[in-house]
Chimera marker file (.cmm) of the C-alpha trace (Angstrom):
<marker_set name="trace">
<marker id="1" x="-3.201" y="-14.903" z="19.001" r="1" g="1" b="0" radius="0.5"/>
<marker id="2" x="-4.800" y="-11.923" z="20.344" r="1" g="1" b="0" radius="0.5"/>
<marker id="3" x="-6.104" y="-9.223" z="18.034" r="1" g="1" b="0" radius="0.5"/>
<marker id="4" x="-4.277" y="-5.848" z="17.754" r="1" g="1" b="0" radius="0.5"/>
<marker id="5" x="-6.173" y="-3.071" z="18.018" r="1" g="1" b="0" radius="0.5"/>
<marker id="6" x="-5.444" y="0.222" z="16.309" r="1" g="1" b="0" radius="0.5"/>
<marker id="7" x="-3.233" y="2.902" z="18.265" r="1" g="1" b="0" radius="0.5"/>
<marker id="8" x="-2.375" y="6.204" z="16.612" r="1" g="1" b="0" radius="0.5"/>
<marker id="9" x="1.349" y="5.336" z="17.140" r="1" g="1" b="0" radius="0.5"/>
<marker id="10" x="0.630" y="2.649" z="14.124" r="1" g="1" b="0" radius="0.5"/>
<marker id="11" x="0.718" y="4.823" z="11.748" r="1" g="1" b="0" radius="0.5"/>
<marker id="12" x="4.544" y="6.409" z="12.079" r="1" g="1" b="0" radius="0.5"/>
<marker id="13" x="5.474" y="2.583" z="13.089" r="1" g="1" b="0" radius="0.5"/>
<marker id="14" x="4.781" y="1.609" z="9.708" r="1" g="1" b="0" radius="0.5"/>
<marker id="15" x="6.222" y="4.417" z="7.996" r="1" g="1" b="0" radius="0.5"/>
<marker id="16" x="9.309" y="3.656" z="9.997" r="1" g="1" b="0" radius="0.5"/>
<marker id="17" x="8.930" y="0.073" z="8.737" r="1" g="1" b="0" radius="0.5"/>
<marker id="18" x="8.734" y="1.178" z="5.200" r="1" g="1" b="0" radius="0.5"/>
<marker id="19" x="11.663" y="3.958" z="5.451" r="1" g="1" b="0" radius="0.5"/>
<marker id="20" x="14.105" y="1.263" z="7.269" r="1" g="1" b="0" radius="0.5"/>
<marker id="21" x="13.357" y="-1.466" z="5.252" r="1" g="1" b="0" radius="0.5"/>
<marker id="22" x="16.586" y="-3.519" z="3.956" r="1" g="1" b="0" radius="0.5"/>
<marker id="23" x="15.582" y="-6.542" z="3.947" r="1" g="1" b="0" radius="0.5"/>
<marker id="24" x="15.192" y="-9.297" z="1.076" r="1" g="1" b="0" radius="0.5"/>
<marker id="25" x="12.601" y="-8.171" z="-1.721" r="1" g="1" b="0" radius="0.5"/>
<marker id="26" x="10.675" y="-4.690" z="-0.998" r="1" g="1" b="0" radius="0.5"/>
<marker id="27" x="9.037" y="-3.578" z="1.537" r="1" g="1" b="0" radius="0.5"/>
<marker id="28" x="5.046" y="-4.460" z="1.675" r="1" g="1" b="0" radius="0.5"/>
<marker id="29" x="1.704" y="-3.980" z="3.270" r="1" g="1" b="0" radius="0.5"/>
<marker id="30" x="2.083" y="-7.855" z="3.787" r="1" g="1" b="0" radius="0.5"/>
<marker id="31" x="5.469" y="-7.795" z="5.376" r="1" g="1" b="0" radius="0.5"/>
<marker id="32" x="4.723" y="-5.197" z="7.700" r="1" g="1" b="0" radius="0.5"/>
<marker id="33" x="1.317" y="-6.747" z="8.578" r="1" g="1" b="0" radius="0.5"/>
<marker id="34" x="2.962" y="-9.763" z="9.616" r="1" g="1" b="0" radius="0.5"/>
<marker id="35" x="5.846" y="-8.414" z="11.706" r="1" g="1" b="0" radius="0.5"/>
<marker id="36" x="3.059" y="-6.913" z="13.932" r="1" g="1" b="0" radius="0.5"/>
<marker id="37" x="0.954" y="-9.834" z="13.793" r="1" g="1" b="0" radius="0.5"/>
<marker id="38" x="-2.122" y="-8.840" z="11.527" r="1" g="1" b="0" radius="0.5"/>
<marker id="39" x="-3.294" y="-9.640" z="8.611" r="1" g="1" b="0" radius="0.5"/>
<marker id="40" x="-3.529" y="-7.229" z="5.484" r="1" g="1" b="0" radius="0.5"/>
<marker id="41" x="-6.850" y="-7.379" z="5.904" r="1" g="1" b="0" radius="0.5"/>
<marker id="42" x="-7.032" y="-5.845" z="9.039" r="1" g="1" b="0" radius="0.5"/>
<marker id="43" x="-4.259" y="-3.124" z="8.124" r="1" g="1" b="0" radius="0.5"/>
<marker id="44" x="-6.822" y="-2.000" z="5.484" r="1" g="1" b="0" radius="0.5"/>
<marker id="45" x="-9.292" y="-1.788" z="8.447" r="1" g="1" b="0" radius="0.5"/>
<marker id="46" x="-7.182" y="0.541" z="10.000" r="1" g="1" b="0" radius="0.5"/>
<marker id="47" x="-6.935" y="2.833" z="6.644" r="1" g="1" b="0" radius="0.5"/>
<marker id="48" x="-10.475" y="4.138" z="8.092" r="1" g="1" b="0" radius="0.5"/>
<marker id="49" x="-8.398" y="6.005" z="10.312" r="1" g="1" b="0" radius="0.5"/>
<marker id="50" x="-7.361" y="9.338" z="8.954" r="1" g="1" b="0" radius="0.5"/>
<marker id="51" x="-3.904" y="9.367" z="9.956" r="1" g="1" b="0" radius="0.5"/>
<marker id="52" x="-3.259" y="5.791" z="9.083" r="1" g="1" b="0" radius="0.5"/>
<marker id="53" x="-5.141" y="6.287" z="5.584" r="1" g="1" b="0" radius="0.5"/>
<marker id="54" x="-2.510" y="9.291" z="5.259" r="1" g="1" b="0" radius="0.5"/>
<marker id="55" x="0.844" y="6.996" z="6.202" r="1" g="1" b="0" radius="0.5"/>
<marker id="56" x="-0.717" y="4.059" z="4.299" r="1" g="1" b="0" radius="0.5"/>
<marker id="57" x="-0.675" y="6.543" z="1.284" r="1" g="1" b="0" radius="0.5"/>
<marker id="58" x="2.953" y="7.557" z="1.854" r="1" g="1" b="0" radius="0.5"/>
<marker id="59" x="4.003" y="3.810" z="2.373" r="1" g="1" b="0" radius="0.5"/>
<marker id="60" x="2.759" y="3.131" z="-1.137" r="1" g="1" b="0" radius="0.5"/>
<marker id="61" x="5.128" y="5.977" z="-2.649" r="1" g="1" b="0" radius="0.5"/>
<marker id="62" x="7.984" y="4.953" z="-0.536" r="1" g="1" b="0" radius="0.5"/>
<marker id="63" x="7.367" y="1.368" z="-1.997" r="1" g="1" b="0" radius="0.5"/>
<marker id="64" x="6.837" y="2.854" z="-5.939" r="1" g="1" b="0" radius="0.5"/>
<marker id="65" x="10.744" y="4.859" z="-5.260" r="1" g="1" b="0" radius="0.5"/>
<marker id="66" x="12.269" y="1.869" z="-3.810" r="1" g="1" b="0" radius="0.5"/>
<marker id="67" x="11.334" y="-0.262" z="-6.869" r="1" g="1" b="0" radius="0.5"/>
<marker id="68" x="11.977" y="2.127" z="-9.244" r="1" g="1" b="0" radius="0.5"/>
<marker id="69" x="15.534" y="2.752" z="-7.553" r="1" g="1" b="0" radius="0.5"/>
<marker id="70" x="16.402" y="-0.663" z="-7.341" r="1" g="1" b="0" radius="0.5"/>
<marker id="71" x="15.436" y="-1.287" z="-11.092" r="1" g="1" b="0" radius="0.5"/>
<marker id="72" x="17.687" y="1.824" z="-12.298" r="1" g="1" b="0" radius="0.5"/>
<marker id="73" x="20.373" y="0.126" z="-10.537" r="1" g="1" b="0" radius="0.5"/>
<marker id="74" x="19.804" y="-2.790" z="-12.453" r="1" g="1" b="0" radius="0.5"/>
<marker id="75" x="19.242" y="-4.829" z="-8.476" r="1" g="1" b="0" radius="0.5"/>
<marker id="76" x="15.873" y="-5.799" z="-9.766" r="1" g="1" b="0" radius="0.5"/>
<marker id="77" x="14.755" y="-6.550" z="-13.148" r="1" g="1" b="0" radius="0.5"/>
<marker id="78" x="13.399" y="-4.157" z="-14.901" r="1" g="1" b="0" radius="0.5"/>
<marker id="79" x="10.722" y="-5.200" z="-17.032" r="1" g="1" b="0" radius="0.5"/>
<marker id="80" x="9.066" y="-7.095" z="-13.683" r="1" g="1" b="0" radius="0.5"/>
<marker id="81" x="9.431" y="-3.731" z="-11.796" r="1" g="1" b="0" radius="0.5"/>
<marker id="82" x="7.174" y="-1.977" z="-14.226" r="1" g="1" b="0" radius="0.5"/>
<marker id="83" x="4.579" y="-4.789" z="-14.542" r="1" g="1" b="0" radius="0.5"/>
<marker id="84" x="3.991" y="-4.525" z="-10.566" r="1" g="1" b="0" radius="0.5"/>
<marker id="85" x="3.975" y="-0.975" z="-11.161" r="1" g="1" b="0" radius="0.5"/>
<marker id="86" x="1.634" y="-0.933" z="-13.743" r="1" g="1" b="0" radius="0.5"/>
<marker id="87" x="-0.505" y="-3.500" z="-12.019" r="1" g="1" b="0" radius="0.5"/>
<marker id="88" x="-0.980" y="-1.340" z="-9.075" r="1" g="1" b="0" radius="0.5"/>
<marker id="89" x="-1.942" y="1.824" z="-10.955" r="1" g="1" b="0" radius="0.5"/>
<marker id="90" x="-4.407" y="-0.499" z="-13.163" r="1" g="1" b="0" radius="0.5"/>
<marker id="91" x="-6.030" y="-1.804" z="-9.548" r="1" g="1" b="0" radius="0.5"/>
<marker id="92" x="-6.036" y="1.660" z="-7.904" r="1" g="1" b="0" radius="0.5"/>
<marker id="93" x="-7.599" y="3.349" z="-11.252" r="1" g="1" b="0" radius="0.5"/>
<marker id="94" x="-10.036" y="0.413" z="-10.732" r="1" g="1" b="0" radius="0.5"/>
<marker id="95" x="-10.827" y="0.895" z="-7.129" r="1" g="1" b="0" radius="0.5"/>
<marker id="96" x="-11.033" y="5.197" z="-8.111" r="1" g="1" b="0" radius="0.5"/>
<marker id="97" x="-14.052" y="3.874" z="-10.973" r="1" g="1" b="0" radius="0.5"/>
<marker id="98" x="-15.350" y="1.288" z="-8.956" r="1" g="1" b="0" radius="0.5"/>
<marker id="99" x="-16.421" y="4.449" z="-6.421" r="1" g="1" b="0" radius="0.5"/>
<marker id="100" x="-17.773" y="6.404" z="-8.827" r="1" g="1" b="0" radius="0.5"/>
<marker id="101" x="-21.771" y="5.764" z="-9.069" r="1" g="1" b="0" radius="0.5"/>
<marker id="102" x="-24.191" y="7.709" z="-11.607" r="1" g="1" b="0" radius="0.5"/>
<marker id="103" x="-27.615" y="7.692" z="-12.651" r="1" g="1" b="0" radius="0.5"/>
<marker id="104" x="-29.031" y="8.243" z="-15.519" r="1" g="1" b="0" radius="0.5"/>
<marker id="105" x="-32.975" y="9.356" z="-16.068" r="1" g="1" b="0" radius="0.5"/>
<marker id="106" x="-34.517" y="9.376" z="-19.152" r="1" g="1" b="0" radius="0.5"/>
<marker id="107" x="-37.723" y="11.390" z="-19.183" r="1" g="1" b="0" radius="0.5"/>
<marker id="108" x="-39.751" y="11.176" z="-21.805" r="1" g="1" b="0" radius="0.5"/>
<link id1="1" id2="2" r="1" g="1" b="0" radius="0.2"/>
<link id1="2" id2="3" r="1" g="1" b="0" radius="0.2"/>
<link id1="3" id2="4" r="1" g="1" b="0" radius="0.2"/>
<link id1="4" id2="5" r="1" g="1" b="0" radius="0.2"/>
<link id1="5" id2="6" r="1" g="1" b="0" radius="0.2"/>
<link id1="6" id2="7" r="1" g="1" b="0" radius="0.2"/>
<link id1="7" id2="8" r="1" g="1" b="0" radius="0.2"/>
<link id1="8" id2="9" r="1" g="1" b="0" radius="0.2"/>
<link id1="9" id2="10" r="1" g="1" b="0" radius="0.2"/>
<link id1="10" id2="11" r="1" g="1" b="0" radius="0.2"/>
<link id1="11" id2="12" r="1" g="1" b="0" radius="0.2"/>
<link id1="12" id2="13" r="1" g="1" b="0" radius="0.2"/>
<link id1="13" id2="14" r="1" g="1" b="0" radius="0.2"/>
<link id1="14" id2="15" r="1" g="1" b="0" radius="0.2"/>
<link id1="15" id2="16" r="1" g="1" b="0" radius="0.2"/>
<link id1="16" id2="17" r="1" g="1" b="0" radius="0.2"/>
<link id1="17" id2="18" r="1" g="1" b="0" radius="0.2"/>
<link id1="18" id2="19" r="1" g="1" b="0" radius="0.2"/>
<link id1="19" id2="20" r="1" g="1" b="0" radius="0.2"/>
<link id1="20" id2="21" r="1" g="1" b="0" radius="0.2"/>
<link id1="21" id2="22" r="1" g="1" b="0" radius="0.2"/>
<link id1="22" id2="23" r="1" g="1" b="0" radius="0.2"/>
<link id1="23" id2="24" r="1" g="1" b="0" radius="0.2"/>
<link id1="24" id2="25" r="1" g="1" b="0" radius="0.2"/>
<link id1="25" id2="26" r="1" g="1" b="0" radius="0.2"/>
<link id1="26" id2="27" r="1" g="1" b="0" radius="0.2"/>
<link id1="27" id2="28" r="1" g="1" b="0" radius="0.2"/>
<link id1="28" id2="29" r="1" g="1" b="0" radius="0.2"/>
<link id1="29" id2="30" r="1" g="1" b="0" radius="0.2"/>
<link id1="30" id2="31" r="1" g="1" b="0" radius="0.2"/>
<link id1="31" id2="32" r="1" g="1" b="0" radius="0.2"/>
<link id1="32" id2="33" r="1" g="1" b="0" radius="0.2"/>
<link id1="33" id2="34" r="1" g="1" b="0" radius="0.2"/>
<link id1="34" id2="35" r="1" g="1" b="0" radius="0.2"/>
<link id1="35" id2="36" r="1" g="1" b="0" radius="0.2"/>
<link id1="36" id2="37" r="1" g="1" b="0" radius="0.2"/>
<link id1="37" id2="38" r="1" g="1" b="0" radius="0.2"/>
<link id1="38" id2="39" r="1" g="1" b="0" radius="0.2"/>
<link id1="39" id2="40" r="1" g="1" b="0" radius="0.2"/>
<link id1="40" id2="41" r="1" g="1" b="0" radius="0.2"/>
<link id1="41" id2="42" r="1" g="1" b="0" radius="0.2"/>
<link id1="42" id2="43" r="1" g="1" b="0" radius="0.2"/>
<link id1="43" id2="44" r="1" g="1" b="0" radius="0.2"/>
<link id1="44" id2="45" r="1" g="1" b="0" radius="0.2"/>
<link id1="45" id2="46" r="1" g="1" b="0" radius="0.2"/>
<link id1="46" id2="47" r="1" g="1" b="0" radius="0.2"/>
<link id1="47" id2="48" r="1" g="1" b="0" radius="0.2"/>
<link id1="48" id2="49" r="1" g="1" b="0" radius="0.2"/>
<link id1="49" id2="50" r="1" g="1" b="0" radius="0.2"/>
<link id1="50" id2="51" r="1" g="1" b="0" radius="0.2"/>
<link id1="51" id2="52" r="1" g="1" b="0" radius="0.2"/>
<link id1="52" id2="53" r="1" g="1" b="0" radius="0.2"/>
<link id1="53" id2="54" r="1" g="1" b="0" radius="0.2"/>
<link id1="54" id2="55" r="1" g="1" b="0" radius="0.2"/>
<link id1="55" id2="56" r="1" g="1" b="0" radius="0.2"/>
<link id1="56" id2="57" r="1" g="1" b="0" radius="0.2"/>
<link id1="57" id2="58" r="1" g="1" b="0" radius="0.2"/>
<link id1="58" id2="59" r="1" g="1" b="0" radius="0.2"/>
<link id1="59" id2="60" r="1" g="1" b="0" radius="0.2"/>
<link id1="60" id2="61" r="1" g="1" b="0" radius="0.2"/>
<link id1="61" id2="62" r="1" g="1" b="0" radius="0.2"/>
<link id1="62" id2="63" r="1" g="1" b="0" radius="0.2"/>
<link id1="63" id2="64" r="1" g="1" b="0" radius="0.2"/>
<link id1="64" id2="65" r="1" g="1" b="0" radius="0.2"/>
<link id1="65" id2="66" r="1" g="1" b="0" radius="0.2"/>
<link id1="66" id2="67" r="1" g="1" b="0" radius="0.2"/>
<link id1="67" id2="68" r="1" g="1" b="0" radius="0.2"/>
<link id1="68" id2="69" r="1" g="1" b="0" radius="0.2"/>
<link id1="69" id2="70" r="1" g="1" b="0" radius="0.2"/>
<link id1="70" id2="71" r="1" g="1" b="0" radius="0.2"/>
<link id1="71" id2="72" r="1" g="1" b="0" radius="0.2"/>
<link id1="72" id2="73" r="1" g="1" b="0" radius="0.2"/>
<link id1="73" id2="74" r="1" g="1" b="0" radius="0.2"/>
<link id1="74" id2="75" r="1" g="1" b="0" radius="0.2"/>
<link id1="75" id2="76" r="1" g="1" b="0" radius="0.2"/>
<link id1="76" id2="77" r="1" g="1" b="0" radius="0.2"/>
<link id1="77" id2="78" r="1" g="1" b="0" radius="0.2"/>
<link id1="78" id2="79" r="1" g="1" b="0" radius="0.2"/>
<link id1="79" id2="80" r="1" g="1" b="0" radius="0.2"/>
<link id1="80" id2="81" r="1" g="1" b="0" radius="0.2"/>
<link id1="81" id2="82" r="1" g="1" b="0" radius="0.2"/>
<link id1="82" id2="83" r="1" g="1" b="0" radius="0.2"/>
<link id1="83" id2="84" r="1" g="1" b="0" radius="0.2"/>
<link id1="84" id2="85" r="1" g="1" b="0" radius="0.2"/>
<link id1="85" id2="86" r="1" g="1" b="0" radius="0.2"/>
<link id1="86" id2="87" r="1" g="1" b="0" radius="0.2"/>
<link id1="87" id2="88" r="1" g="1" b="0" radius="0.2"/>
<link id1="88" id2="89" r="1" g="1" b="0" radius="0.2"/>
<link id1="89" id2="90" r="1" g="1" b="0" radius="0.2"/>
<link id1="90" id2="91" r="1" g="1" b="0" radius="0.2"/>
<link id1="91" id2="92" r="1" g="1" b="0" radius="0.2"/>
<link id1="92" id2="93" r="1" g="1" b="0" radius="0.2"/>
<link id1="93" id2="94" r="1" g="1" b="0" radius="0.2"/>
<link id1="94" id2="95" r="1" g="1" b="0" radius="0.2"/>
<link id1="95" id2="96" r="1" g="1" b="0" radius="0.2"/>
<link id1="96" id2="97" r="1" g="1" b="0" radius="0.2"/>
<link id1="97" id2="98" r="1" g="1" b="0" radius="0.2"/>
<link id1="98" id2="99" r="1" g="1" b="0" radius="0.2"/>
<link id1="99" id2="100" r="1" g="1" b="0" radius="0.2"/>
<link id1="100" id2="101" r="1" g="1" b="0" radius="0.2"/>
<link id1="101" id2="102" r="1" g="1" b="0" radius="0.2"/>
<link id1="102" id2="103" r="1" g="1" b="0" radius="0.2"/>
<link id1="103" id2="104" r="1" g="1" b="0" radius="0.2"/>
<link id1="104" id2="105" r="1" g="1" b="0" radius="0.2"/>
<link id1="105" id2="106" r="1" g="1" b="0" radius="0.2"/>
<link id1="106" id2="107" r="1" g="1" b="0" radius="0.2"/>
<link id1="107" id2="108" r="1" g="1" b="0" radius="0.2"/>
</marker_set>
C-alpha cells in the first residue's frame, strides 16, 4: 500500500469525518486513520503540522461531546463513558508533565 502523504486538505477531511460520524461506536483517531489508509501513528506525524495539530485538537472535543451526549441519553453506559474520559485527561495531563523539564542547582 502506498504511503499517504500529508495535504493541507487533511485536516478539514477529518473534521468532516468526526462531525458526520454515525456510525457504530464513536468516532476515533483510529477509525478515521484507517478509512484513509494510515495508521495512527502516522496521523500523529501529521499533528506537526499546524493546521492539522489545530483540527486534531477540535476532533478530540467533538469526540469528548459525542460521548458525553450519548451517555446523557442513556445510548452508552455511563459509568464506561467517564472512565474513557477520565483516562484521556489522566494521559494528556501526563503527556503536559512529561514536557515539562527543570533543573535544579545546588550551590554551595
Amino acid at each position: 500500500m502506498a504511503k499517504r502523504k500529508y495535504t493541507p486538505s487533511l485536516a478539514r477531511e477529518m473534521y468532516c469525518f468526526f462531525r458526520g460520524f454515525d456510525d457504530l461506536g464513536a468516532p476515533s483517531v483510529a477509525k478515521f486513520a484507517a478509512s484513509i489508509g494510515v495508521t495512527s501513528a502516522e496521523i500523529e506525524k501529521f499533528r506537526r503540522h499546524k493546521e492539522f495539530d489545530r483540527a486534531y485538537r477540535e476532533c478530540c472535543e467533538i469526540k469528548r461531546d459525542y460521548l458525553i451526549d450519548r451517555a446523557l441519553s442513556k445510548r452508552f453506559d455511563a459509568g464506561f463513558v467517564k472512565f474513557l474520559l477520565s483516562s484521556e485527561d489522566e494521559k494528556s495531563s501526563s503527556e503536559d508533565r512529561e514536557s515539562l523539564n527543570i533543573t535544579l542547582t545546588v550551590a554551595e
